[in-house]
C-alpha positions in Angstrom: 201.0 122.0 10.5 198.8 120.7 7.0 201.3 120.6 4.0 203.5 123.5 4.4 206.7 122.4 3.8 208.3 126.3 4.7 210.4 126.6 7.4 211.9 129.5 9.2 215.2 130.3 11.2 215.3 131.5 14.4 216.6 134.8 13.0 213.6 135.2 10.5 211.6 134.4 13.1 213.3 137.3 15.0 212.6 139.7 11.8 209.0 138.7 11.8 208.5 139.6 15.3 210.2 143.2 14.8 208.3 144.0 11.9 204.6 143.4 13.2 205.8 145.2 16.7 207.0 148.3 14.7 203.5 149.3 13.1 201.5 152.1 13.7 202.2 152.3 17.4 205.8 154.2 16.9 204.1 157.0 15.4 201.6 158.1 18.3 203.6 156.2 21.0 205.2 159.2 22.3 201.8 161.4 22.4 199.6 158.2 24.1 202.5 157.4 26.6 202.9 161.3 27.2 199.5 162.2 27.9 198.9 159.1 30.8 202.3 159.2 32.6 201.8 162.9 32.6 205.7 163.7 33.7 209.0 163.5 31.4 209.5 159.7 32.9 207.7 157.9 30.3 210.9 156.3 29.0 210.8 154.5 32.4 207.3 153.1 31.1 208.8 151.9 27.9 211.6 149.8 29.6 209.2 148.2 32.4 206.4 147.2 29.8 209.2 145.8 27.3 210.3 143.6 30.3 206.4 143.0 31.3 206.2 141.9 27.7 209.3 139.6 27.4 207.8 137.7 30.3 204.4 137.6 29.2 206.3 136.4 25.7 208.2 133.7 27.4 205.0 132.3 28.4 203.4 132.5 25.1 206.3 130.5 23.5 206.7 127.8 26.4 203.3 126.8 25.7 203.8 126.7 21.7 206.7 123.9 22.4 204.9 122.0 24.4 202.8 121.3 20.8 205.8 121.3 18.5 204.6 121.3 14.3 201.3 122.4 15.4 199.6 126.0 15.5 197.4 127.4 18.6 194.6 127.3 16.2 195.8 123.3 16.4 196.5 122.3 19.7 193.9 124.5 21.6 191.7 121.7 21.1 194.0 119.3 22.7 193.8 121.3 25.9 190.2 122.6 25.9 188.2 120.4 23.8 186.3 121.4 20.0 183.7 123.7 21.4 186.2 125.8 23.2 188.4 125.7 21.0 186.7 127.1 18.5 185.6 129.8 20.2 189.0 131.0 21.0 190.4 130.0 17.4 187.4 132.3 15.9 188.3 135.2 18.3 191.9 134.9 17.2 191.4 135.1 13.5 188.3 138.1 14.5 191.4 139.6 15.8 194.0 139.2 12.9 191.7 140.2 10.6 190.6 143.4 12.4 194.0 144.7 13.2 195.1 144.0 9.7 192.1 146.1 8.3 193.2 149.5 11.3 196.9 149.0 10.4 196.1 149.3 6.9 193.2 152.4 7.5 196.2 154.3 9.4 198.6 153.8 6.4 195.5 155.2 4.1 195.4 158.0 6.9 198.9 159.0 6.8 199.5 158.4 2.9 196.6 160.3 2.4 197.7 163.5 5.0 201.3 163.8 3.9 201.7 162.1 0.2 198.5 162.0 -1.7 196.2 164.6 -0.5 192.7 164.6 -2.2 193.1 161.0 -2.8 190.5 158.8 -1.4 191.0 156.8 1.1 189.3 153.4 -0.3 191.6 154.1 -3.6 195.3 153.8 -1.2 193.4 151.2 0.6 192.3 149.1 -2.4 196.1 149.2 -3.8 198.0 148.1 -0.7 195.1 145.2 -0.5 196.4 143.6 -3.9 199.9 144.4 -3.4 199.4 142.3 0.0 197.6 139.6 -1.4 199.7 138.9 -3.7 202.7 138.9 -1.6 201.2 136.9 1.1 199.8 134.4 -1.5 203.3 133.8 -2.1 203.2 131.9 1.2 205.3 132.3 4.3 209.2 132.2 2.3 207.9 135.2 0.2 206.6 137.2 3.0 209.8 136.4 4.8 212.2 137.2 2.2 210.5 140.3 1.8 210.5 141.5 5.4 214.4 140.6 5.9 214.4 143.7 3.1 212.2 145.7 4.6 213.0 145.5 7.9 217.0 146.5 8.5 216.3 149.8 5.8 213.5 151.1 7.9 215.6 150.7 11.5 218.8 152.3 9.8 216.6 154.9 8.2 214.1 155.6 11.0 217.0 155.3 13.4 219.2 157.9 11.2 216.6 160.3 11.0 215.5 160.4 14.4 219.3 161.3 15.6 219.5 163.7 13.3 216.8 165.8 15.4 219.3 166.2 17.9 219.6 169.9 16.7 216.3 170.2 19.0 217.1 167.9 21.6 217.1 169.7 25.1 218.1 167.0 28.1 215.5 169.8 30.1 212.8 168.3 28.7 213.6 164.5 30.4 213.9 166.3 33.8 213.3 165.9 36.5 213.6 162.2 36.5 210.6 160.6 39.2 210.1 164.2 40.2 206.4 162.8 41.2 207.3 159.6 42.0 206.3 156.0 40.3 202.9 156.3 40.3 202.7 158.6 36.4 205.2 155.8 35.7 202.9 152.7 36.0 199.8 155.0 34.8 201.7 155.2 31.1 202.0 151.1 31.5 198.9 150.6 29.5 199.3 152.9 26.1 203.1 151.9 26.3 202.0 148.0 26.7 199.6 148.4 23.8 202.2 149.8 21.4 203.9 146.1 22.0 201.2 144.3 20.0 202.8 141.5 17.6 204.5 139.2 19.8 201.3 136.4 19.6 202.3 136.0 15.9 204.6 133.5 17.8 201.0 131.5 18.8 202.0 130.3 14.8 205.5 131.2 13.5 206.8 128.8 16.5 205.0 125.6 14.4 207.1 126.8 11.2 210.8 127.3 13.3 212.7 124.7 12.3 214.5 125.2 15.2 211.5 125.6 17.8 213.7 125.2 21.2 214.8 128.4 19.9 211.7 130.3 20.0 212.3 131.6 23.3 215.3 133.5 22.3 213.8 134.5 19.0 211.3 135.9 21.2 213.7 137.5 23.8 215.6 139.1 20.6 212.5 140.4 19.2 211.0 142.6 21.8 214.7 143.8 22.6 214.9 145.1 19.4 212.1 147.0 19.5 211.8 148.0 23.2 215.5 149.8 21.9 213.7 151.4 19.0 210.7 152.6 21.0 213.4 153.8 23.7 214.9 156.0 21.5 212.0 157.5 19.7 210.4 158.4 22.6 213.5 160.3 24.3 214.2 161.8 21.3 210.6 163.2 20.5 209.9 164.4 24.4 213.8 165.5 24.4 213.1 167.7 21.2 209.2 169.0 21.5 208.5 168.8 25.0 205.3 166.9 26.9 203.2 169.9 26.4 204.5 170.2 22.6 203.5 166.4 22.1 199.9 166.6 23.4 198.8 168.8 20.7 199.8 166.4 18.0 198.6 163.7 16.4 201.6 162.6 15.0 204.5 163.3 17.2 207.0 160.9 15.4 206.5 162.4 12.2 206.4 166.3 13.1 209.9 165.8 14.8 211.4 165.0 11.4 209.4 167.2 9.5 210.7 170.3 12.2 214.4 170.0 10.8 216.3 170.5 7.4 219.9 169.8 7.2 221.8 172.0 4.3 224.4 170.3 2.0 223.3 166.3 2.1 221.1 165.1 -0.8 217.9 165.2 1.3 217.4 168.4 3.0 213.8 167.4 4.6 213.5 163.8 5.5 209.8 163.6 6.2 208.8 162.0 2.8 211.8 159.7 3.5 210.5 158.6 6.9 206.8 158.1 5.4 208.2 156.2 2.7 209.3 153.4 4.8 207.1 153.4 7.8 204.6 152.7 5.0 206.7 150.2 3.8 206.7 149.0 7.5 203.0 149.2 8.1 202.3 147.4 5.1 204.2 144.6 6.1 202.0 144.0 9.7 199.2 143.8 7.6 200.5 141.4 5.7 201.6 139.4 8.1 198.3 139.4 9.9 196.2 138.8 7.2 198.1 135.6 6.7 198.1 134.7 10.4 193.7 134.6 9.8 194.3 132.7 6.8 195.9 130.4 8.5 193.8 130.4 11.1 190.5 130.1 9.4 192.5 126.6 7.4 194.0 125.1 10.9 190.5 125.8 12.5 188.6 124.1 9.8 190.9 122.0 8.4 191.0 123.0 5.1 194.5 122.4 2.7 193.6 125.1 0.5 194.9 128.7 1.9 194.6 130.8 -1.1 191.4 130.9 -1.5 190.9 131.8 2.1 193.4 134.6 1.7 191.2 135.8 -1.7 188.1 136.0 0.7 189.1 137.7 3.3 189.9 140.6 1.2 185.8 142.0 1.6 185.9 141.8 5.1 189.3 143.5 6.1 188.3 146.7 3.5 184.6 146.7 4.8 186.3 147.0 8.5 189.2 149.6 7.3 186.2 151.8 5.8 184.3 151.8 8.7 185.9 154.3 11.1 184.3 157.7 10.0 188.0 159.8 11.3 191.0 159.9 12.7 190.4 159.9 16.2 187.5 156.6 15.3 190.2 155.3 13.7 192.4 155.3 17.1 189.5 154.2 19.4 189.8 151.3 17.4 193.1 151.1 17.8 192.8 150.9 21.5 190.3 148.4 21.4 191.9 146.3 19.7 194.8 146.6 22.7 192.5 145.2 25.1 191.2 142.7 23.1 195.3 141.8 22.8 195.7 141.4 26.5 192.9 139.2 27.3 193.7 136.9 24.4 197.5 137.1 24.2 198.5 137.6 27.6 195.8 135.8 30.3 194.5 133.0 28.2 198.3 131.8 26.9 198.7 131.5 30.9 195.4 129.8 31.3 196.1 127.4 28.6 199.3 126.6 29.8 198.3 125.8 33.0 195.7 123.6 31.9 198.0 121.2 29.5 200.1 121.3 32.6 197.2 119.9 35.3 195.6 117.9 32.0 199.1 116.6 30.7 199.0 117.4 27.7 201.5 118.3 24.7 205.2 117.2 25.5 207.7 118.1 27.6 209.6 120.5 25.5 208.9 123.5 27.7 
């Protein structure tokens, strides 16, 4: 790690985790997941890809010990050699830098849908650009600090809110449980395992744990955490507007909260509530990803000076945001940036691993 003198806990390292998971996904989760497992058994999907995930995580972090203080864009070219390594390392920050520019085009999407109609998008985008630089400029403390904030308001919030749906909730709609069998089951695997993109921010925060032996559990903690949340959004939503409700919509998540009003408590329509802090949310895995590619781009090249790295990225993640034409371009791109996830975050952390294993290299920390 070059002259970062931040550290993080195992706990912060947990937050971190939870708040790049909990992007965009949540919000279309339940119509993706609906739509390929076909039958009211998709929370079965959700609780086999969170443990598909937690294994594939465990994987991911055993090979970060093996290179303690040092990031995959640092000790990939211990295992494979320059060439190859930077191949993979430019493929990585391609990655960051894309998904940081569709997280942030969804937030314009949403914002611009159910807060600031007839605002352009490239105006919301251009705001939550500087706001994120100059948080993230801030360095890894900052963007920490601000995410233990962030994160434990948008879970009791979000959390609140979808409960209070329960007005709708009809335990019909979940039945009958593997009514066509397993096979619906393991065809809503994919769009469910998608919606788990954010654990291979672990490929760097493990360098910055001051406690790395840890990372396994800060890893175990983190998909938990959100494998729960996911759980419970999705029974709820399905429970409340039924699989042939949910097809229809393009944002299941937020129409469940928007088809209820309580009389008597302060808010009577929580909507602009929820939207309030799954932007704040969203905003936050941009963030975080646009500093994972500045990193990247310094650990790759071996450069000492990050903020200027961070300043010239800004072009190419708003070129990228403004390049999907709609919605539904906007979600294509979300999906391939899901299988671009898996090949580089779930085969090759395997392959590389095996390698340092037959090469012997790293230590023995795994």
């Amino acid at each position: 790690m070059n002259g970062s003198p931040q550290k993080i806990t195992t706990t912060q390292a947990v937050v971190i985790i939870v708040n790049y998971m909990l992007g965009a996904g949540i919000l279309t989760l339940p119509r993706t997941t609906s739509k390929a497992v076909g039958t009211p058994d998709v929370w079965i999907s959700i609780i086999l890809s969170g443990l598909i995930i937690a294994g594939v995580g465990i994987v991911l972090v055993t090979l970060c010990r093996r290179f303690p203080g040092k990031t995959v864009f640092q000790f990939t070219r211990e295992i494979t050699g320059s060439w190859i390594a930077y191949i993979l390392g430019f493929a990585m920050i391609m990655y960051f830098m894309v998904i940081a520019a569709f997280e942030i085009r969804v937030m314009a999407e949403v914002t611009g849908m159910y807060l600031l109609e007839r605002t352009p998008t490239w105006a919301i985008i251009m705001v939550f650009m500087w706001i994120g630089i100059y948080m993230i400029s801030g360095g890894l403390g900052v963007i920490v600090r601000v995410f233990e904030i962030i994160l434990p308001i948008t879970i009791i919030i979000f959390v609140i809110e979808i409960l209070l749906s329960n007005q709708l909730f009809e335990i019909g709609n979940l039945r009958p449980v593997l009514g066509e069998g397993l096979m619906p089951v393991f065809k809503g695997l994919k769009p469910s395992l998608l919606s788990y993109t954010g654990y291979e921010v672990m490929l760097i925060m493990t360098a910055y744990m001051k406690n790395p032996k840890k990372s396994n559990m800060a890893m175990s903690w983190g998909i938990f955490i959100t494998t729960a949340i996911y759980l419970i959004t999705v029974v709820m939503v399905v429970g409340s507007l039924s699989l042939d409700g949910i097809k229809t919509r393009t944002w299941p998540t937020l129409d469940l909260v928007r088809s209820f009003e309580i009389q008597g408590l302060i808010f009577e329509r929580f909507e602009s509530l929820l939207l309030v802090i799954w932007i704040m949310q969203i905003f936050s895995t941009t963030a975080i990803t646009h500093y994972c590619a500045s990193v990247g781009i310094r650990d790759l090249f071996r450069s000492k000076k990050i903020k200027g790295i961070m300043y010239g990225l800004l072009p190419f993640i708003y070129v990228t945001a403004m390049m999907p034409k709609t919605v539904d371009d906007t979600f294509t791109l979300g999906d391939m940036l899901g299988n671009v996830s898996v090949i580089l975050f779930a085969i090759l952390p395997l392959v590389l691993l095996l390698l340092s294993l037959i090469r012997k290299k790293g230590g023995k920390h795994a």
